[in-house]
C-alpha positions in Angstrom: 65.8 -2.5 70.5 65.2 1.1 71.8 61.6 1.8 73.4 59.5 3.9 72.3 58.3 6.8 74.3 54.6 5.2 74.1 55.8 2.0 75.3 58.0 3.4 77.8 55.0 4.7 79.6 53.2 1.8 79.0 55.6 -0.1 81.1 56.3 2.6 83.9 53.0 2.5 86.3 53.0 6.1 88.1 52.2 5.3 91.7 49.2 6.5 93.4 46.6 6.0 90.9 47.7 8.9 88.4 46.8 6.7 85.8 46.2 8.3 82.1 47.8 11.8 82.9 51.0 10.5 84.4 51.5 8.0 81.5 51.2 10.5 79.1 53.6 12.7 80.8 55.9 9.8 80.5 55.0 9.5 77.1 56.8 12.6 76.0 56.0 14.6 72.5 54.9 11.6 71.3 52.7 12.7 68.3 51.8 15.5 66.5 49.1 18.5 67.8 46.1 20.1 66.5 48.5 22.9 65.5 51.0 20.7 63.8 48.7 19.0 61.4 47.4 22.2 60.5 50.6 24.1 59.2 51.3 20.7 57.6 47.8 20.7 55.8 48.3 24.7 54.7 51.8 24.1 53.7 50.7 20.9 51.6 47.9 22.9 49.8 50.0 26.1 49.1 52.9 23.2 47.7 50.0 21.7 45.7 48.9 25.0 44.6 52.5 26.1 43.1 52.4 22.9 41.2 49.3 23.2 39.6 50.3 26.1 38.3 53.5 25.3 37.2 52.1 22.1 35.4 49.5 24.2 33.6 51.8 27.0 32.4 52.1 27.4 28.6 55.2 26.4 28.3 55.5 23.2 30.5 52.0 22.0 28.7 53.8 22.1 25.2 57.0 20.2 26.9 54.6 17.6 27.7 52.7 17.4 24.9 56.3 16.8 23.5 57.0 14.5 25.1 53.6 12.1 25.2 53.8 12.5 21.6 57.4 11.2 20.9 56.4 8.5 23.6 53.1 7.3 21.0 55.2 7.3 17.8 58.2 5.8 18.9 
């Protein structure tokens, strides 16, 4: 079973006493930064945005109107 980057360092004692820093040199690109979770956040609420305005559009409102009200009689 392949290892982890995480565990890898885990595993791997740096010599010296370099403790924390050297493990998470070791450790690699692990996780995600400050930086990353940000675009991810701006890029989910501009995404959210364009579909809030596509599900309240004129036209997809009567589509689903449509289509909840062929669901009730049928």
């Amino acid at each position: 079973m392949p290892q982890t980057p995480t565990a890898l360092a885990r595993r791997q004692r740096p010599a010296g006493g370099a403790g924390w820093v050297a493990r998470l040199r070791l450790a690699g690109e692990a996780g995600m930064s400050t930086a990353e979770y940000a675009v991810g956040t701006i890029a989910a609420v501009a995404f959210a945005g364009v579909l809030l305005k596509v599900v309240t559009s004129p036209s997809v409102q009567s589509a689903l109107t449509a289509i909840i009200a062929k669901a009730l009689k049928g």
